[in-house]
C-alpha positions in Angstrom: 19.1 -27.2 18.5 19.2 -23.5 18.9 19.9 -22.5 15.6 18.2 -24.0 12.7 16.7 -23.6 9.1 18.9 -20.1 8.1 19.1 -19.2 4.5 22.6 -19.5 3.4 21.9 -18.5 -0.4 19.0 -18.4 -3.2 19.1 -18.6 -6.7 15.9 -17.9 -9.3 14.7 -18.6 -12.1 12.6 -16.7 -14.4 10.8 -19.0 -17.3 12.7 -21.8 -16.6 16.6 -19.6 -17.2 18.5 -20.2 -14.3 20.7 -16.6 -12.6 23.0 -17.9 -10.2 25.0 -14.9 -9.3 22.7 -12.4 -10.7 20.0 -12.5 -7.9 20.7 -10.4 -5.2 17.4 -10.4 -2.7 13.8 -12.2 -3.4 11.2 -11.2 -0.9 8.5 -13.7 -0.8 4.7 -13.2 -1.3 3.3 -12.2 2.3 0.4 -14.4 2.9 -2.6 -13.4 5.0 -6.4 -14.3 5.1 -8.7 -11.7 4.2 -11.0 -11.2 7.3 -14.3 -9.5 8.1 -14.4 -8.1 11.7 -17.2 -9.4 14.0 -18.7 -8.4 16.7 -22.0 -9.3 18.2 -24.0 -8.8 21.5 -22.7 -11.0 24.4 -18.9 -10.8 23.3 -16.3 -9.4 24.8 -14.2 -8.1 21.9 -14.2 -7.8 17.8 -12.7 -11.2 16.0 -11.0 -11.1 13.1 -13.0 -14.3 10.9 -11.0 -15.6 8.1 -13.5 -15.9 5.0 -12.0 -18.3 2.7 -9.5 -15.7 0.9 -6.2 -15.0 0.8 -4.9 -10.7 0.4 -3.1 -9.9 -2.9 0.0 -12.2 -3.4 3.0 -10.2 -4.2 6.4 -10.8 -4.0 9.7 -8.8 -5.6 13.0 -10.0 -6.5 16.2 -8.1 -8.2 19.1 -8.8 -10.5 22.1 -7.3 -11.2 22.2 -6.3 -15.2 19.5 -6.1 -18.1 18.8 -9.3 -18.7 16.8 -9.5 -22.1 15.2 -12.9 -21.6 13.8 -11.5 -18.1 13.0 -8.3 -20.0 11.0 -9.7 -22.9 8.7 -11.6 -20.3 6.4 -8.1 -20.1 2.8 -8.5 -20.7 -0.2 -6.2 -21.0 -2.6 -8.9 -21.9 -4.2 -11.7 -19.7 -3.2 -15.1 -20.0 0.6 -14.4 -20.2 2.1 -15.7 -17.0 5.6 -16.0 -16.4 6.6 -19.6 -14.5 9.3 -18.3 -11.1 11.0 -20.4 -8.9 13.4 -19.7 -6.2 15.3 -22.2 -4.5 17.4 -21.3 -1.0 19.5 -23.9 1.0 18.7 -23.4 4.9 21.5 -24.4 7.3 21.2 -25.4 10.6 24.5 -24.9 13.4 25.2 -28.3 13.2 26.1 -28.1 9.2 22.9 -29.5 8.3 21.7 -28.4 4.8 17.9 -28.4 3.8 16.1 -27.5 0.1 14.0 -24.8 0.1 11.7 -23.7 -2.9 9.0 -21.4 -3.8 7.4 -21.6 -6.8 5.0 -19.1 -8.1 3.0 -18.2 -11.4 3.1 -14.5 -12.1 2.2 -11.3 -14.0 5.7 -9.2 -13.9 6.7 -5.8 -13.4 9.7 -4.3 -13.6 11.4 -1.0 -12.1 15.1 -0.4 -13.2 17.7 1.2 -11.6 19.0 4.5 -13.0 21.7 4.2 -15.3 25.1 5.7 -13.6 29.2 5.4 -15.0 31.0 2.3 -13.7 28.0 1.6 -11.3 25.8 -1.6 -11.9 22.3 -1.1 -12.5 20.0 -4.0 -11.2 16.2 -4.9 -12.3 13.8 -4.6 -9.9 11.2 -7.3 -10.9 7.0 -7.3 -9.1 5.3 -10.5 -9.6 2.1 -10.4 -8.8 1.0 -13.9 -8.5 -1.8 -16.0 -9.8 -0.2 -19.5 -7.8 1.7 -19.7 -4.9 4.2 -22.9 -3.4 6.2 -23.0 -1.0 8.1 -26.4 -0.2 10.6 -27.4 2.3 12.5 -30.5 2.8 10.5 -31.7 0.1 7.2 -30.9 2.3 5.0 -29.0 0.7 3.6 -26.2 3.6 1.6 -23.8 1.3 0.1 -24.0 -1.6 -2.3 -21.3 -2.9 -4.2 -21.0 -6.3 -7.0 -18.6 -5.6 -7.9 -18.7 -9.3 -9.0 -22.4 -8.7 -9.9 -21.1 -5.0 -7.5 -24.4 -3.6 -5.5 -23.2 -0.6 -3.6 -26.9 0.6 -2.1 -25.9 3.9 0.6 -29.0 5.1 -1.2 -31.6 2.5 -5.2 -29.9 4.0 -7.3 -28.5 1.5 -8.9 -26.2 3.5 -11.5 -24.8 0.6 -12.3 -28.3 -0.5 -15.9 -28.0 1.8 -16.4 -24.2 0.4 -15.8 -25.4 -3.5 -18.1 -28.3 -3.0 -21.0 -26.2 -1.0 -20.4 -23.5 -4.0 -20.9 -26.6 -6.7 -17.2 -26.1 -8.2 
């Protein structure tokens, strides 16, 4: 089948509150291995070697209005993450509908719109994330906790041999 696995909608929710018709884009965490370029005598080009890591994970989301419960989920002290999760249905041509969800553990940020007559202002929201999931169909594909350096790719703990030759 030529077309397959398109979002058709999103909802989120910020500390477990739900905003069905308040979210208007989430942009997921980009995910990619921190790498140290090597090169050595005999080969024929630089490699990029992946060393165990994961860059900064980041993503944004923004909703329409001030919502004080989103609001009031600010924190300039450590141990004060805020629990996200945004689910999406993905459509395929033939009407198909699959569950998509990402679910992340995050310091927040937030960066409001200016304030205009009959216009309305959304909330712009950074999370910069501690723990990263991403399921679909019920299969969990990624799953990154670089606090507890686990990075489970499609059910494979690929820093199980690193933790256990660093004695963690």
């Amino acid at each position: 089948m030529a077309i397959q696995h398109i979002l058709a909608n999103l909802n989120a929710f910020v500390a477990g509150k739900g905003y069905l018709g308040r979210v208007t884009e989430f942009t997921p965490p980009k995910l990619a291995p921190i790498v140290r370029e090597y090169k050595a005598g005999g080969m024929g080009a630089e490699v990029a070697v992946p060393m165990g890591a994961v860059e900064k994970l980041e993503c944004s989301f923004t909703l329409t209005g001030y919502d004080p419960d989103v609001l009031a989920q600010f924190a300039v002290v450590p141990g004060r993450l805020v629990q996200l999760r945004f689910t999406g249905a993905l459509v395929d041509y033939d009407g198909t509908t699959r569950p998509i969800e990402v679910t992340m553990r995050a310091v927040l940020a937030f960066e409001p719109d200016a304030w205009k007559p009959t216009e309305a202002s959304d909330l712009k929201i950074t999370a910069m994330c501690h723990y990263y999931k991403l399921d679909i169909e019920g299969r969990t594909l990624h799953e990154l906790d670089p606090v507890n350096m686990v990075a489970i790719i499609d059910g494979q703990d690929q820093l199980q041999a690193m933790r256990q030759a660093l004695g963690v």
